[in-house]
C-alpha positions as CSV (number, residue, x, y, z in Angstrom):
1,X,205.6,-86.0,70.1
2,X,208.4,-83.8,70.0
3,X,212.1,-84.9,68.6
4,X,214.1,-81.8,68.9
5,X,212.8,-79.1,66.5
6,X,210.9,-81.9,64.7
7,X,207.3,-83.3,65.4
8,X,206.4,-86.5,64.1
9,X,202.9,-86.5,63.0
10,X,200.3,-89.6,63.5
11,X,203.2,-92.0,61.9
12,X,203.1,-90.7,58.2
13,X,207.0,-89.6,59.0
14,X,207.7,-93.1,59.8
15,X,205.4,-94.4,57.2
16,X,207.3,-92.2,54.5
17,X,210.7,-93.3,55.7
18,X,209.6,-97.0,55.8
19,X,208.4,-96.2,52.1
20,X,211.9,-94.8,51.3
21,X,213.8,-97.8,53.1
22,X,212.0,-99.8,50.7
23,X,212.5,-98.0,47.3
24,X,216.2,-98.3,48.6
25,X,216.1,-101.7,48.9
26,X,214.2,-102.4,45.6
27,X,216.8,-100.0,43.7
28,X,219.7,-101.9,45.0
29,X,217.9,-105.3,44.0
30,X,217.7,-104.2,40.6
31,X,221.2,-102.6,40.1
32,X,222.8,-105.6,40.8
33,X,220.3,-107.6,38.6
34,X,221.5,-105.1,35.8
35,X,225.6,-106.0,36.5
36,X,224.5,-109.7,36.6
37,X,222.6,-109.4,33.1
38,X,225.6,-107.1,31.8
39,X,228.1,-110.1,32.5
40,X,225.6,-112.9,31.3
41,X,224.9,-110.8,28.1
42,X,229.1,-110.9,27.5
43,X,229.0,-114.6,28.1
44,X,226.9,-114.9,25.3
45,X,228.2,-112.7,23.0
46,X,231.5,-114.7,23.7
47,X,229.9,-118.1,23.1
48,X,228.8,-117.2,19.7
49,X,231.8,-115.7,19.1
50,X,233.5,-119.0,19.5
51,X,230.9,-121.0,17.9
52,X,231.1,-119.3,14.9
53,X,234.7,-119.9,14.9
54,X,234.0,-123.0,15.2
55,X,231.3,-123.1,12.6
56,X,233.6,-121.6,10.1
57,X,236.4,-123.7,10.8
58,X,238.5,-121.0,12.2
59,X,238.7,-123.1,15.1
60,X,239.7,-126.6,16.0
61,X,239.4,-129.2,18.5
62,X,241.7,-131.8,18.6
C-alpha cells in the first residue's frame, strides 16, 4: 500500500507508531506523578518544620 512517497509495510509502521503512542502516554503518566511527589515531598518537609516548632516550643497554640 502506497501513502504518497511512503509504503507501509505488513503493519510494523503502525505497530511502531502504536508503540510510540504508548511510550508517550506512559512518559506523561509519570511526569505528572514526579510534580505530584515534588509537592507532597514539600508538604512534608513543611509539617516537620512546624512540628519541630512545636516540639521546641517555638510555637504555640492557644
Amino acid at each position: 500500500m502506497s501513502t504518497g512517497s511512503r509504503t507501509i509495510d505488513s503493519g510494523q509502521d503502525l505497530v511502531h507508531h502504536n508503540m510510540l503512542f504508548e511510550h508517550a502516554a506512559i512518559a506523561e503518566v509519570l511526569t505528572e506523578m514526579d510534580g505530584e511527589l515534588a509537592v507532597l515531598e514539600q508538604r512534608r518537609e513543611m509539617t516537620r518544620a512546624l512540628k519541630q516548632e512545636i516540639l521546641t516550643g517555638r510555637t504555640r497554640f492557644v
